[in-house]
N, C-alpha and C positions, 0 to 999 in steps of 0.2 A: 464232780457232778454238779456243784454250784454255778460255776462258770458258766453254762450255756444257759442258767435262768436269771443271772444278773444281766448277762448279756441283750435278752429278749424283753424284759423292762426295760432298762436304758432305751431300747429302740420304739417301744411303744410309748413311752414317754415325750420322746422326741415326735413321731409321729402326731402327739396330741397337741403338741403347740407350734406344728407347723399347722395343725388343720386349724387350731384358734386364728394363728394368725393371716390363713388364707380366710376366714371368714370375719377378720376383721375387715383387712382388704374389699370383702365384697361389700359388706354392709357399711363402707364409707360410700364404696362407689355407687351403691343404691341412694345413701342421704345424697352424693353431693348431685346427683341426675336430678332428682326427684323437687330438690333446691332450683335446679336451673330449669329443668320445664315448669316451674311453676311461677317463672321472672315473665314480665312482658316485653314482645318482639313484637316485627315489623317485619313482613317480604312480601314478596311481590308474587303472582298470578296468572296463569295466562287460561282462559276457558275457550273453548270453542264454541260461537254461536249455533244454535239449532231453533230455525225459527216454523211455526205453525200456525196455522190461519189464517196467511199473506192472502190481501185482493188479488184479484184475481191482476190487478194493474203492473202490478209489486211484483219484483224476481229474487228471490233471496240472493243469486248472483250480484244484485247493485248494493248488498246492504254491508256492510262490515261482519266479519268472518270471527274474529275474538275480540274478547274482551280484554284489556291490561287491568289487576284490580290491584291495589294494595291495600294490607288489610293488618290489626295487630290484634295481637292479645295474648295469653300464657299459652308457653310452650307445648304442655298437655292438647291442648286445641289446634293449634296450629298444626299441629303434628298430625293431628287425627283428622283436619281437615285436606291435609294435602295428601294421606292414605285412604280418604275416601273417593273411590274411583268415579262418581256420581260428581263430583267436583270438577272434574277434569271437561266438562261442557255444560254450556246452559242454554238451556230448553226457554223459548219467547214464545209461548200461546197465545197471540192474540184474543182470543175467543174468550180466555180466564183474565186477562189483564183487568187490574182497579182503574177506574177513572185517573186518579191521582197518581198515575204512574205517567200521564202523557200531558205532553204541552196542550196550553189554552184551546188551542186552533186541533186536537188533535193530528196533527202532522208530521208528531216525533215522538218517541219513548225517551223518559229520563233515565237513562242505566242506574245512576247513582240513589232516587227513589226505587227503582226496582228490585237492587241488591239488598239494599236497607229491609225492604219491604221481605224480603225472602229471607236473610238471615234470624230476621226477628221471629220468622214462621217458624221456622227451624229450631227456634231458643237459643241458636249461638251465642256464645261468650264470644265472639268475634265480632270486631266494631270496623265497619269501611273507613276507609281515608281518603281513596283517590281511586276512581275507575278511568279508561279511555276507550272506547270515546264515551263523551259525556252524555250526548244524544245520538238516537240511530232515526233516522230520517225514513219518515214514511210517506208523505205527499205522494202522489201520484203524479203532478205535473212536473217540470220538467227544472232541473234546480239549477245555477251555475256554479263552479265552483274555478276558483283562480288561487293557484298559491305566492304569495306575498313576502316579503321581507319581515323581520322581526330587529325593531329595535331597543335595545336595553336601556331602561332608563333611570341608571343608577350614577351617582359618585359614587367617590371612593379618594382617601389619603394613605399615606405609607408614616411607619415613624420610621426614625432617622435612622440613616444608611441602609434603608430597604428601599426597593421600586420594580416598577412590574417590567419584567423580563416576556418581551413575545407580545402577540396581541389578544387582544379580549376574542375568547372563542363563545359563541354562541349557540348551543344546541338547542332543539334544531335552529338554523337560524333563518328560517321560511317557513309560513304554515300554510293549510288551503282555509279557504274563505268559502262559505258557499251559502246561498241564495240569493237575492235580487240583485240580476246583475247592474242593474240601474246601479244600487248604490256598493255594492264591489270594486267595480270599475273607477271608483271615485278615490279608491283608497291606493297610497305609495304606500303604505307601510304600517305594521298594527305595533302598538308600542307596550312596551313590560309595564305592571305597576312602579312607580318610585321605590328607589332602595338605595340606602345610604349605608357605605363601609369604611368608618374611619379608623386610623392609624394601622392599617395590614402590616403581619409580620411575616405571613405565609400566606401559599396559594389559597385564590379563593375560588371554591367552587358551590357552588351555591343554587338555589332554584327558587324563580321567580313567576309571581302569578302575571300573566297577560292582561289587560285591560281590558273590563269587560265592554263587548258589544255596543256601540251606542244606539242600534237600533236591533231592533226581535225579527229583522225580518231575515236576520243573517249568521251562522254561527260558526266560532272556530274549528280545527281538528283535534286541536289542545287547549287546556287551558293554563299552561304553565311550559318554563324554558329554563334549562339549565345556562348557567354561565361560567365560565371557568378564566380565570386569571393569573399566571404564574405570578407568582413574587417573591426576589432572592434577594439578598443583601448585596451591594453594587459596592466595585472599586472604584480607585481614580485610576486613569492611564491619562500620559501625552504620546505623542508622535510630533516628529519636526519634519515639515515639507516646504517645496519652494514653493514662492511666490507668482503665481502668470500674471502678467501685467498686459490688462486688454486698451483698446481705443489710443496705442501710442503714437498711430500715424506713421510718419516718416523718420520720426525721433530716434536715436539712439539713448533710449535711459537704462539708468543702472538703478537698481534699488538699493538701498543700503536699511537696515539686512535685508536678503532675496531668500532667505530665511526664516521659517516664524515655528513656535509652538503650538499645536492646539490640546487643548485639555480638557478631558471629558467622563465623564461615567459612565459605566458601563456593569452589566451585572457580571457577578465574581465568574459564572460557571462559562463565560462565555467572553471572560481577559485574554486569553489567549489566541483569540480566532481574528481579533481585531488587528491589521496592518496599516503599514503608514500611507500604502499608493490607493488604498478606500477612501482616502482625504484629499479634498485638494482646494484649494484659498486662492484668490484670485486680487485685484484692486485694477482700479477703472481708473486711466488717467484724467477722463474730464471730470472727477470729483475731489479732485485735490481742494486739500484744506488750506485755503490761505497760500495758495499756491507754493506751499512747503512740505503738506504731509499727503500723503499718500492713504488711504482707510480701508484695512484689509479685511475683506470678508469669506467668510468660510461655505463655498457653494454645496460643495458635497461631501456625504459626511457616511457612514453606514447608518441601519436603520435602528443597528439594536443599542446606539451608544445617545446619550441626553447629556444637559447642561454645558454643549461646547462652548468654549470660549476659546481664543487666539491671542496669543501674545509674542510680540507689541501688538496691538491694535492699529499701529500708526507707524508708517515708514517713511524713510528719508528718501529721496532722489535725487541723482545728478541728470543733465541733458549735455552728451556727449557732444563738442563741437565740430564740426566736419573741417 
């Protein structure tokens, strides 16, 4: 009659330290949540404009439709702000709007003081970083806007046996221009702030502020571009191809060698794609050296291979007699 009461302990006992350590389990998983909403983050936004009290000149239709905001702060926040369904649009009353929320000439709203301005209302723990667009354009007459090329203006070096693989991609790499077209029209191209990246061992991708404005009477769509740059570490490769010998006239010549190397670098992920008929080396009889050598040069080459060189550099010839 023992037996089934030893039995029923042993099992409640077990019972008691599977429940201990199903609530250790929880109560780590409470610390370690509770640990990481409380770290600071960074993401990104997107609200819908709703605007109110537009002139009568003004069509909410011409104005920008959302907002892009980025915004950081602890997790606990972030969280609550992006489960607050009140978040997900934002309301532009003209009618409530501070002074300090619009340019000199009032003829544009600064989103970036308006958000500021509203968050702080609010008492958010959430600090702005970056909205788009910067300003929303109210003027009532009539603006121009021209989209433009975007040039980057940075260096950059590689350390040894890396190089950039591909070309410099620019996002966007166009933006719109808009007001005086007098001076729009005057511009080829708006250029990134200076940035310098020395010795790259991997890709670079990176975001760069635009230059600001030189004149107030005109403003970007953006005020920053990403750039992005592959960069792998590069092999050597050769190929041997023959020689075209141009301008020889009526001449029978022979080259000696009709032959040559070229040698080149190339990035590793892309040694393989490279063939020898992508190449081709050429020499010009009327530049003979001393009426001895021949100077071969390498016309075409593919795009993604650097540092060619060609050896001999310098070839012999006979002129066959008839």
């Amino acid at each position: 009659m023992d037996k089934p009461t030893t039995k029923t302990g042993k099992q409640l006992k077990a019972n008691r330290q599977a429940l201990v350590f199903l609530s250790c389990v929880v109560l780590a998983m409470f610390i370690w949540c509770v640990n990481a909403l409380n770290k600071q983050y960074s993401t990104t936004v997107e609200q819908t404009l709703i605007y109110k009290g537009l002139p009568s000149k003004i069509s909410a239709a011409q104005l920008p439709k959302q907002l892009i905001i980025e915004i950081s702060g602890r997790g606990f926040d972030l969280m609550q702000y992006h489960l607050n369904s009140e978040n997900k649009s934002f309301l532009i009353d003209l009618n409530k709007l501070s002074q300090n929320v619009f340019t000199s000439n009032y003829s544009a709203i600064n989103t970036s003081q308006l958000l500021t301005a509203s968050l702080s209302n609010a008492k958010s723990q959430i600090t702005l970083l970056h909205v788009t667009p910067e300003l929303i354009q109210l003027d009532s007459r009539e603006h121009f806007s021209k989209k433009i090329p975007v040039k980057a203006a940075i260096k950059y070096s590689f350390q040894k046996q890396y190089a950039q693989s591909g070309v410099l991609i620019i996002q966007p790499d166009s933006i719109y221009v808009s007001g005086d077209s007098l001076t729009i029209n005057k511009l080829s191209f708006v250029e990134t702030e200076a940035a310098n990246f020395e010795l790259l061992n991997r890709s670079l991708f990176r975001s760069i502020k635009i230059k600001s404005p030189a004149s107030k009477n005109f403003s970007y769509s953006t005020d920053k571009v990403w750039v992005y740059m592959k960069v792998e570490p590069y092999t050597e490769g050769s190929v041997t191809i023959p020689v075209h010998l141009n301008n020889s006239g009526m001449r029978h010549i022979t080259l000696v060698p009709d032959l040559v190397t070229v040698n080149y670098h190339v990035p590793l992920s892309l040694y393989n794609t490279i063939r020898a008929e992508q190449f081709e080396a050429s020499t010009d009889f009327k530049t003979t050296i001393d009426n001895s050598k021949l100077k071969v040069v390498v016309v075409r080459k593919p795009k993604e291979v650097s540092n060619v060189t060609v050896s001999p550099e310098q070839i012999d010839f006979f002129i066959k007699q008839k």
